[in-house]
C-alpha positions in Angstrom: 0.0 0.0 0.0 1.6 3.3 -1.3 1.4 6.5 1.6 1.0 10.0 0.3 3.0 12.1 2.8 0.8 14.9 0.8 -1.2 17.5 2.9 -3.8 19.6 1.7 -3.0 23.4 1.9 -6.7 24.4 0.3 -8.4 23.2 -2.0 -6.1 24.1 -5.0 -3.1 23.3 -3.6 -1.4 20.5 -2.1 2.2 20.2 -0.7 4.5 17.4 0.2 5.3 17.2 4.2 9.1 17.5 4.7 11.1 17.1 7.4 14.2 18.9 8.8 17.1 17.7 11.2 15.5 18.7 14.3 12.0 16.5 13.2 14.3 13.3 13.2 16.6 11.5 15.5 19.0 8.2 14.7 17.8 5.1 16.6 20.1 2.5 18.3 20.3 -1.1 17.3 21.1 -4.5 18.4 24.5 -3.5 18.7 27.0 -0.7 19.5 30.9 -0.5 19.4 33.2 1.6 21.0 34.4 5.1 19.6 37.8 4.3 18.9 36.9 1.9 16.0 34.8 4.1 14.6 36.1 5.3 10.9 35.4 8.5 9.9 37.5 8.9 7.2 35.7 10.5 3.6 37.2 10.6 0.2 36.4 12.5 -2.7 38.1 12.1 -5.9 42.2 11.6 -5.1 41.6 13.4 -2.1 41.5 11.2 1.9 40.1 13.3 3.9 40.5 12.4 8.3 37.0 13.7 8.8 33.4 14.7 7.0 33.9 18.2 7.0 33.8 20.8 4.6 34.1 24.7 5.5 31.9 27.1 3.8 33.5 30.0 1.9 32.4 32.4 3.5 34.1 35.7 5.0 32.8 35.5 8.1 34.7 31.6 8.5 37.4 31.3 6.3 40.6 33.1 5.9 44.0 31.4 4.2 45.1 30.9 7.5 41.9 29.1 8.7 41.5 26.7 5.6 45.5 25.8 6.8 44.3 24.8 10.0 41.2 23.1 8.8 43.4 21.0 6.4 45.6 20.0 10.0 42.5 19.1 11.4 41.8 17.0 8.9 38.6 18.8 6.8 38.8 20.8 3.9 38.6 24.5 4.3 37.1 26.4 1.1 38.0 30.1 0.1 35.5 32.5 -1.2 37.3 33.9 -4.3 35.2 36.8 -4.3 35.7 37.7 -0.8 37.5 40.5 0.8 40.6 38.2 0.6 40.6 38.2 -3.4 39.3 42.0 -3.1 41.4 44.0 -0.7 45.3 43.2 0.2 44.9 43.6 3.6 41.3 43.0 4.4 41.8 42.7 8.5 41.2 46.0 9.2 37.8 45.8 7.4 36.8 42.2 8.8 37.1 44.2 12.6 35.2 47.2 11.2 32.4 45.0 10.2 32.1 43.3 13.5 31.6 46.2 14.7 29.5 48.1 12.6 25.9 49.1 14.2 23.3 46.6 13.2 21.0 48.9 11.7 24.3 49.9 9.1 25.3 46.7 8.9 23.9 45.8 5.7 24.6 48.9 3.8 28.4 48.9 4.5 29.0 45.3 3.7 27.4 46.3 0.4 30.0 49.3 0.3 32.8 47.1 1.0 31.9 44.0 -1.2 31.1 46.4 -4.5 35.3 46.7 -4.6 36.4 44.3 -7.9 37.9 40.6 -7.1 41.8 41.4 -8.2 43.0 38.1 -9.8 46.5 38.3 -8.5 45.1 38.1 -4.8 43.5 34.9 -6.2 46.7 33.6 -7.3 48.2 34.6 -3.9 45.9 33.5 -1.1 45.3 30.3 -3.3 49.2 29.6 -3.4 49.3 30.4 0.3 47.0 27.8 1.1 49.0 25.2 -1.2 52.6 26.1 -0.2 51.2 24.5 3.5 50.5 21.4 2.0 46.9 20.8 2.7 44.1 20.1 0.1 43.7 23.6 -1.8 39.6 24.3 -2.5 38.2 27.8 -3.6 34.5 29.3 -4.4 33.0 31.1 -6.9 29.3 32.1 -7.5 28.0 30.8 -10.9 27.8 34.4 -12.3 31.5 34.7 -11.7 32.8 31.1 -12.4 33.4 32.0 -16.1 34.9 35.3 -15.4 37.8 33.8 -12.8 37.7 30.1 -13.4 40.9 30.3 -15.8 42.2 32.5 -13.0 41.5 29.6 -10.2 42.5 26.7 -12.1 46.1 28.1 -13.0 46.6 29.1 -9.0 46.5 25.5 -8.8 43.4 24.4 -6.5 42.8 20.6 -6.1 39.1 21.1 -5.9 36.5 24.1 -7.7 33.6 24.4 -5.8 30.8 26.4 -7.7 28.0 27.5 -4.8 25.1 29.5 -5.0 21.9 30.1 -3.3 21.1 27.8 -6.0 22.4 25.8 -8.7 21.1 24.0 -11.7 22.2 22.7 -14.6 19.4 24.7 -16.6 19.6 28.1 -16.3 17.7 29.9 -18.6 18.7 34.2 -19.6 17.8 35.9 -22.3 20.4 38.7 -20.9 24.0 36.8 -21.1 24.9 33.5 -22.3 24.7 31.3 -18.7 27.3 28.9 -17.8 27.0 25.3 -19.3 28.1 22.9 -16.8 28.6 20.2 -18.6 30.9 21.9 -21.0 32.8 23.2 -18.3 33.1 20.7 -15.9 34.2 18.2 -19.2 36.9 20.4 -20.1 38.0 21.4 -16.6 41.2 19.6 -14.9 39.9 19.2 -11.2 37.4 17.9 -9.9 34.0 19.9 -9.2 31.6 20.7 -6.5 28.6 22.1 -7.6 25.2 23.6 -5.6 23.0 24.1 -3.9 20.4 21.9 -4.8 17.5 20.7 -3.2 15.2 18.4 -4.9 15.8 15.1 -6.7 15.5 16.2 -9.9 17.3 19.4 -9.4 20.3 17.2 -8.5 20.0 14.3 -10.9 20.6 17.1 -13.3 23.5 18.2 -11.4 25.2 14.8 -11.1 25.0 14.3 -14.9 27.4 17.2 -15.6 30.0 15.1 -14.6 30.5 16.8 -11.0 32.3 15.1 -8.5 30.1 16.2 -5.7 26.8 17.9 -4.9 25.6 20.4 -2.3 22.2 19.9 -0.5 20.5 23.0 0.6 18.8 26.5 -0.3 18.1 29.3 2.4 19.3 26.8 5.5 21.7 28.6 7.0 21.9 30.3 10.4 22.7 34.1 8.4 20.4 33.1 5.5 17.2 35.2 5.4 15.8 33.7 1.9 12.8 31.6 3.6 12.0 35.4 4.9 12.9 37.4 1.7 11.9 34.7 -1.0 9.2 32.7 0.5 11.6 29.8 -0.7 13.0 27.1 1.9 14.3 23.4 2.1 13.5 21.5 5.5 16.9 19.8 5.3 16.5 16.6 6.3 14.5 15.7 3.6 16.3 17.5 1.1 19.3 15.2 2.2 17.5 12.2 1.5 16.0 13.5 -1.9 19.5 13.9 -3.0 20.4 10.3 -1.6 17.9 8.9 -3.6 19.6 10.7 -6.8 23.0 9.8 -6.2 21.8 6.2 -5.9 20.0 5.8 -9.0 22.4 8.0 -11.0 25.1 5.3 -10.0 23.0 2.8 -11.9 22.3 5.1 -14.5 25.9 5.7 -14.8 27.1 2.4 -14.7 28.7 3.3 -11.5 29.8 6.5 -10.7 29.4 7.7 -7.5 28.6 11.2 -6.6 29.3 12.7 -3.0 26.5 14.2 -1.1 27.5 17.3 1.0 24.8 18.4 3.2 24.9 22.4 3.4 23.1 24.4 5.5 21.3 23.7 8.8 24.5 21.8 10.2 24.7 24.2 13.1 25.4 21.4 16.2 26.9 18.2 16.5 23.4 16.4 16.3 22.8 18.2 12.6 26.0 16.6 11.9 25.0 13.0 12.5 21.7 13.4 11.4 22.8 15.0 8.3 25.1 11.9 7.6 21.9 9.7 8.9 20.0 10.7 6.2 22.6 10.0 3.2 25.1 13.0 2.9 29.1 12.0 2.8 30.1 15.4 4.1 28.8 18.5 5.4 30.0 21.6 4.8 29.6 23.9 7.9 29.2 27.5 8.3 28.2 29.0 11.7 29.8 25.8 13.9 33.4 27.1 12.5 32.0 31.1 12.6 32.2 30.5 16.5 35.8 29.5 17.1 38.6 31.8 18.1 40.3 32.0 15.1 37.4 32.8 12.9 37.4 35.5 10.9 34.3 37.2 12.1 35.2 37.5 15.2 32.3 35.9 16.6 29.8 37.3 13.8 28.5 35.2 10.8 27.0 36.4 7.2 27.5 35.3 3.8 27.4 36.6 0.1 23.4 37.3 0.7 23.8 39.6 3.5 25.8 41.8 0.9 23.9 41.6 -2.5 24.1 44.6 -4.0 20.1 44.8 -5.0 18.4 42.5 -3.1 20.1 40.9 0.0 18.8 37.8 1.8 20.7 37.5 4.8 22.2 39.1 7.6 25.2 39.3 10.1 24.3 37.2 13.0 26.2 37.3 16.5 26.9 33.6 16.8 29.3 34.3 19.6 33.2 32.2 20.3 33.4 28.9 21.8 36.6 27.5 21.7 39.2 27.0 19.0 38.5 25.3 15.8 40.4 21.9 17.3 38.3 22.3 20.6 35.2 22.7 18.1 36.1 19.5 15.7 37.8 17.0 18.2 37.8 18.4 21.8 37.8 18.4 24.4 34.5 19.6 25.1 33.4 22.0 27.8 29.9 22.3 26.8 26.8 20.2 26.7 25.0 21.9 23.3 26.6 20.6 20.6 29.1 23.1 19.8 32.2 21.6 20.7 33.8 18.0 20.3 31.5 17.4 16.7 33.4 14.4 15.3 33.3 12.9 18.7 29.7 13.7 18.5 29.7 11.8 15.6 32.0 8.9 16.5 30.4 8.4 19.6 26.8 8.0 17.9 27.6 5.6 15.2 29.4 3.6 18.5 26.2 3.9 20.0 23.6 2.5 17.0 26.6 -0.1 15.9 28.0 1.6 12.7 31.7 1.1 11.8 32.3 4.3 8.7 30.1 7.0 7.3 29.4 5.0 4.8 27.6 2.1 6.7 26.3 4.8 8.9 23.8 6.5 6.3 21.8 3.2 6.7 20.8 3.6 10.4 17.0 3.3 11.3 15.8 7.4 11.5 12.2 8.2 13.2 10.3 11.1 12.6 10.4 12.9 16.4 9.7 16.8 16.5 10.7 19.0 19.5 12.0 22.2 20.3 15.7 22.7 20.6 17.0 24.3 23.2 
């Protein structure tokens, strides 16, 4: 017997009930293991990664010096190439100046500072930075600048392109410019490709037959993202995750078996989105606000992203997300908090111990049930 998880809105309209990360929770099974022989190693492409994590490129979390240490700590920290880093030489004095700008200026001076031109030599320089400390290299464009600077990026010498937006498709239609064919360019391109957000099965599918090597899962998630507000438009993230799970598993069939990585994006705030997100079918996540809080963020303790400075129409904001320990303390401990902040890979070793799971692999087919609250 087939069940509609459709509700009715009115009577000319229906819409499909999704769910996100704080309407599920992992359940335990007939066995458990301990921590220790836990795996959660992740590779994409050529690249072994130590741990599941991905950090956004965004201002507010990465810096050259902060994808360095994410690469020690075993993640992959992404650049934004048009940041203040590719923009300004010095941009420090400009990073304190916006955390400390009034809130009710906040969004008009990012705007001021944002509307300066990318300067490819400062791509070539922080992306050569990052590579002379021998870590994997990853950098960020928008799609309306990927065809501007991707020469630019690619002869810096990053291991892996990552082309994020709000949204992503492989179908965008303008009858102003010529848009970006991904499949062209991610053929002809030398490194691998991530390529999103995307939120829906089809949306992906579509995605994973341009030939990139990964996907990201969300639209309007995060914790500085105001699009649900601004748009009307929104992905509950859990199911979004497994949408996306669902594509990557019958592309591989399609394909004849290539295998597409899943990197949940967005909503992956606390150690528990972390698991969950994994739960649900995501290799990775790529975090934004859980790295925006440690001590050597750029921020300084505030969060935002490319929407909080669009020149016409922003949809987000900068968001006090306040410091809680170092980016080690924040990935592997020690923890001195109970809220999920701190200690996330023990977090997630410590629940695939629990519900029997030995890699992040195995884990995505733990038993989920559907169990609303309110989080604290």
């Amino acid at each position: 017997m087939t069940v509609s998880n459709e509700i009715e809105i009115g009577r000319g309209k229906r819409g499909r009930r999704a769910y996100t990360f704080d309407d599920i929770a992992v359940v335990p099974s007939r066995r458990t293991r301990t921590p220790d022989d836990v795996s959660v190693t992740w590779q994409i492409d050529a690249y072994q990664v130590d741990i599941p994590v991905v950090a956004a490129p965004m201002d507010s979390v990465m810096s050259p010096e902060t994808a360095i240490e994410l690469g020690r700590l075993g993640g992959i920290g992404v650049l934004d190439l048009e940041g203040l880093w590719t923009r300004y030489e010095n941009p420090e004095p400009l990073l304190e100046e916006i955390a400390t700008i009034p809130a009710g200026d906040a969004t008009r001076r990012m705007q001021e500072l944002y509307s300066e031109p990318v300067v490819p030599e400062l791509i070539h320089e922080r992306i050569r930075q990052i590579r002379a400390a021998g870590v994997t290299v990853a950098g960020a464009l928008s799609p309306q600048r990927t065809q501007e600077h991707w020469r630019t990026v690619v002869e810096a010498g990053v291991d892996l392109f990552v082309i994020r937006g709000t949204t992503v498709s492989a179908e965008h239609v303008s009858s102003e410019a010529e848009p970006l064919n991904l499949k062209r360019f991610i053929y002809e391109l030398d490194v691998p490709v991530i390529v999103g957000g995307a939120a829906t099965y089809t949306a992906a599918l579509h995605l994973m037959r341009t030939g990139a090597a990964g996907v990201l899962v969300g639209f309007g998630g995060g914790a500085a993202n105001t699009t649900r507000a601004s748009l009307g438009i929104h992905a509950p993230m859990a199911t979004a995750v497994a949408d996306v799970a669902a594509a990557r598993r019958d592309y591989l069939d399609e394909s004849g078996g290539r295998y597409v990585h899943v990197i949940a994006d967005g909503s992956v705030g606390r150690s528990g989105d972390l698991v969950k997100a994994i739960a649900c079918g995501a290799d990775a996540v790529m975090l934004g606000a859980a790295l925006a809080r440690a001590t050597e963020a750029p921020g300084r303790g505030w969060h935002w992203g490319s929407e909080a400075h669009h020149p016409d129409l922003p949809r987000g904001e900068r968001v006090r997300v306040g410091t809680v320990g170092t980016l080690r303390e924040i990935l592997h401990g020690p923890g001195g908090r109970a809220d999920g902040t701190l200690n996330m890979i023990g977090a997630l070793r410590k629940a695939m111990a629990t519900t029997g799971f030995s890699d992040a692999k195995e884990f995505q087919r733990v038993e989920v049930v559907v169990s609303p609250y309110s989080p604290r």
